[in-house]
C-alpha positions in Angstrom: 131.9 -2.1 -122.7 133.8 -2.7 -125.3 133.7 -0.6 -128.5 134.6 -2.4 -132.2 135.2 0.6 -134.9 133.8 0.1 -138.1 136.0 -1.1 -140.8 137.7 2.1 -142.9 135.6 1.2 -146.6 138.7 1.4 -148.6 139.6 -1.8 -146.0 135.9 -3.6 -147.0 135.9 -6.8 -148.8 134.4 -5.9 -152.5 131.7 -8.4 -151.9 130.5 -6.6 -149.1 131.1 -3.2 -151.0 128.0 -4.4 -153.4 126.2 -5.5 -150.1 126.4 -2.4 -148.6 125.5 -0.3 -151.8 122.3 -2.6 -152.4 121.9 -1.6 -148.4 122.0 2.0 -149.4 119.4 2.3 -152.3 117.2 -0.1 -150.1 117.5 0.7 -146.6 118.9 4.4 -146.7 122.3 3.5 -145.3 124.5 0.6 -144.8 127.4 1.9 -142.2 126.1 -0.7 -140.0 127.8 -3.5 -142.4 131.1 -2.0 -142.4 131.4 -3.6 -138.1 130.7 -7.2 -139.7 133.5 -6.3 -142.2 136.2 -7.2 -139.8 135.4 -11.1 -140.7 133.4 -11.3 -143.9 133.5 -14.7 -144.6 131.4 -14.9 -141.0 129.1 -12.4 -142.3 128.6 -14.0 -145.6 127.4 -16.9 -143.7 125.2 -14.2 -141.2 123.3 -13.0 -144.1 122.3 -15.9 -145.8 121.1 -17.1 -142.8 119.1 -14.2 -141.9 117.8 -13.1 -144.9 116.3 -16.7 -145.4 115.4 -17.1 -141.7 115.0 -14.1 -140.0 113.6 -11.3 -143.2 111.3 -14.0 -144.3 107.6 -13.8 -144.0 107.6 -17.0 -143.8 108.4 -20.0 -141.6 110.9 -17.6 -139.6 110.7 -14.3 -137.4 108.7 -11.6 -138.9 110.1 -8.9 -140.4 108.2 -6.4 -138.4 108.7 -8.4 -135.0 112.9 -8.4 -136.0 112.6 -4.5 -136.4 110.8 -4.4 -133.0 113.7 -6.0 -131.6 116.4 -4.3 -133.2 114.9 -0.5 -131.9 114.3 -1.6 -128.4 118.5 -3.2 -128.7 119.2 0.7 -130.0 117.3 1.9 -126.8 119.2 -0.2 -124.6 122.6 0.4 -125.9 121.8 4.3 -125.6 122.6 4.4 -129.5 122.3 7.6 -131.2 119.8 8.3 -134.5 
């Protein structure tokens, strides 16, 4: 399999510097954005779409059901907490 390193965050788009500090006081860590860094116009485009769509209660995938998936993706990929 092919491994992608994260991004170096002096190399991170400022854009997705404030991303990943909102990440931080939210979520407790935001290393995870610093793989999408590599194209961040792409990811721009990622995150509006899934924040609207995918960590929406509303007409799109629940947020509980999205966590679900992203643990049992974790499992799979033998990732380590």
């Amino acid at each position: 399999m092919i491994r992608m390193p994260k991004l170096p965050y002096e190399e991170v788009h400022p854009e997705l510097k404030e991303t990943m500090a909102l990440s931080d006081a939210v979520l407790g860590g935001s290393e995870w954005i610093q793989y999408f860094a590599h194209t961040p116009d792409l990811y721009r485009n990622f995150k509006k779409w899934y924040y609207e769509f995918i960590m929406a209660e509303n007409d799109g995938i629940s947020i509980r059901l999205t966590e679900l998936v992203r643990h049992k993706v974790a499992q799979h990929n033998q990732c380590k907490l």
